[in-house]
N, C-alpha and C positions, 0 to 999 in steps of 0.2 A: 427097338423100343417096346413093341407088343410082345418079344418075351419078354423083356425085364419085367414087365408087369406082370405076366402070367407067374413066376418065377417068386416076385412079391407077395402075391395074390395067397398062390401057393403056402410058403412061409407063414402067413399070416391065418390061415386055415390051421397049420399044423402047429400053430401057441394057442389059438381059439378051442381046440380038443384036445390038447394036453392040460392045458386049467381046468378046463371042468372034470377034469377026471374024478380029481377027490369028491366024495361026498360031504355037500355042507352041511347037511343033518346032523355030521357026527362031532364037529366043529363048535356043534353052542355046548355052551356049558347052564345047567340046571342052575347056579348061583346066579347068573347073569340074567336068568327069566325072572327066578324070584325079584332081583331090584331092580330090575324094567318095571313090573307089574306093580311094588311097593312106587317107584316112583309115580307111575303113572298114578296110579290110587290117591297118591298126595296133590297131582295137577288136578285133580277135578274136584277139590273141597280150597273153597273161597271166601275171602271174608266180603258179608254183604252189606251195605247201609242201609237201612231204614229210616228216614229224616219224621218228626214230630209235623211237620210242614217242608214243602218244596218250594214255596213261595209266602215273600211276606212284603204287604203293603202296606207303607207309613202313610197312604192317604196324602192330605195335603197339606202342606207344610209352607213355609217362608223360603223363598230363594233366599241361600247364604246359612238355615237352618243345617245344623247339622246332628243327623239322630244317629242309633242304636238300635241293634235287635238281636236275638240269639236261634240260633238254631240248634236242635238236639237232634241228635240218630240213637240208634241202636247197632251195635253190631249184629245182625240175623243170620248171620253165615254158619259157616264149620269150620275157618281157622282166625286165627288171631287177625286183628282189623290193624293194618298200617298204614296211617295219614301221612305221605311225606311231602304234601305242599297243598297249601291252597290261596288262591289267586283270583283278585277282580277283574272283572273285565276293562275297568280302568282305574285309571287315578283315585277317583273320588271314591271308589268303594274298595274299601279295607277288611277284611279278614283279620281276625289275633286271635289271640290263647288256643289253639287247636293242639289237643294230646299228640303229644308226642309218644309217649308210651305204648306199647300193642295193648288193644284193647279183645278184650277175651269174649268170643261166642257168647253172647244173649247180657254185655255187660255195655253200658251208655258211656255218651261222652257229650262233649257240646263244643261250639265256638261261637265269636262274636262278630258281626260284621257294621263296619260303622259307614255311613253315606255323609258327604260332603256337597250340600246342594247347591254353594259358591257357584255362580256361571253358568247355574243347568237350570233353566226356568224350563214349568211347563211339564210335559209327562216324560220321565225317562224311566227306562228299563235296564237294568244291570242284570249278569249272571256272575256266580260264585263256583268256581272249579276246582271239584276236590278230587287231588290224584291223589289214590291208594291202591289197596292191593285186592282189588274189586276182580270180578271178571270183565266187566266194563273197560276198568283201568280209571275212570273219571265219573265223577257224578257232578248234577250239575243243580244249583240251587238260587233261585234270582229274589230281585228285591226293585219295588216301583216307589216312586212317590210323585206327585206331583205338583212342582214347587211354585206360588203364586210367584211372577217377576220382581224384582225387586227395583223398583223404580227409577233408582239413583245409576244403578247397574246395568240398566236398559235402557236410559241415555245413553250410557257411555258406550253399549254396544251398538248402537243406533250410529251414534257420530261417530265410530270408528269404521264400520260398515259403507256410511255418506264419503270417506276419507279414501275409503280402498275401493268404490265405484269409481271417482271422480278421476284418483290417480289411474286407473286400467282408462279409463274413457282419453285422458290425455296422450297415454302412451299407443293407445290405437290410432289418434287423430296425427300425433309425429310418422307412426309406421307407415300412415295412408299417405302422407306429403313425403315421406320419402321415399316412398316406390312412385308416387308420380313425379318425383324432382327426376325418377333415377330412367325414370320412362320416358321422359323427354328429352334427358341427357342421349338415351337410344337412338332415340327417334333420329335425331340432330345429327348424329353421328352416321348413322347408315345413310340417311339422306345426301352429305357429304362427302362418302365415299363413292359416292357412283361419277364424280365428276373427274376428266382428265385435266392436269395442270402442267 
């Protein structure tokens, strides 16, 4: 067994030293540096956003109001800027018309983001996410408002809330009676067992 190994061992020396024989110096070719080098040159020029604002507050509004605002950038980079999605962070806030088209070094653009204050009373914060071809990869842009409750809607959230307390407090009060039905059914039973008949 210990020669077979040395014997391996061996072998595996004498492919380790016949590879490296060639010199790999002589191996690259001059065209191959050059579009290494062009590419790389092209990986380190980016398209950059510069937003007119990063944030924007609608202030205070009517729960169930639903507003508008626009946001504008600049492209500040060194290559063409490409927007391929942009995205709420949830339902109510909406993103539209964002360029599709590359937008060119030191040339603008804009879009629109619309808030649906339906069911959000009170202060909320959204963020707007825009994937492009940043070095980031994402930029991120929010929007607040703070929507007084809407009174009719805040019953309803009230008495739907009294509705899903009362059902959890019932289903706790069945789970408690039947772990003690189910503990005395125990009880009853091991007690029973200890008798000979």
């Amino acid at each position: 067994m210990i020669r077979k190994g040395f014997i391996l061992l061996g072998a595996m020396t004498l492919v380790l030293f016949t590879s490296c024989k060639d010199d790999a110096t002589k191996k690259i070719n001059s065209a191959d540096i050059a579009d290494a080098a062009n590419r790389d040159a092209k990986a380190t020029k980016f398209a950059a956003i510069t937003f007119d604002k990063t944030e924007h507050d609608f202030g205070t509004i009517n729960e169930g109001d639903q507003v508008e605002t626009t946001f504008k950038f600049t492209n500040t980079g060194s290559a063409p800027l490409l927007i391929s999605k942009i995205k709420g962070s949830c339902g109510c806030t909406v993103p539209e018309n964002y360029p599709k088209e590359p937008i060119a070094p030191g040339d603008s653009g804009e879009f629109s983001v619309k808030y649906n204050s339906t069911n959000k009373p009170n202060l909320k914060t959204n963020t707007v996410t825009v994937t492009a071809n940043t070095e980031k990869g994402r930029e991120i842009v929010r929007i607040k408002a703070f929507a007084t409750p809407n009174p009719e809607l805040q019953a309803k959230r009230d008495k739907a809330k009294a509705e899903r307390e009362a059902r959890m407090k019932k289903q706790q009060a069945a789970q408690k009676a039947a772990g003690a039905t189910s503990g005395a059914a125990k009880q009853a039973k091991t007690g029973h067992e200890g008798h000979n008949h």
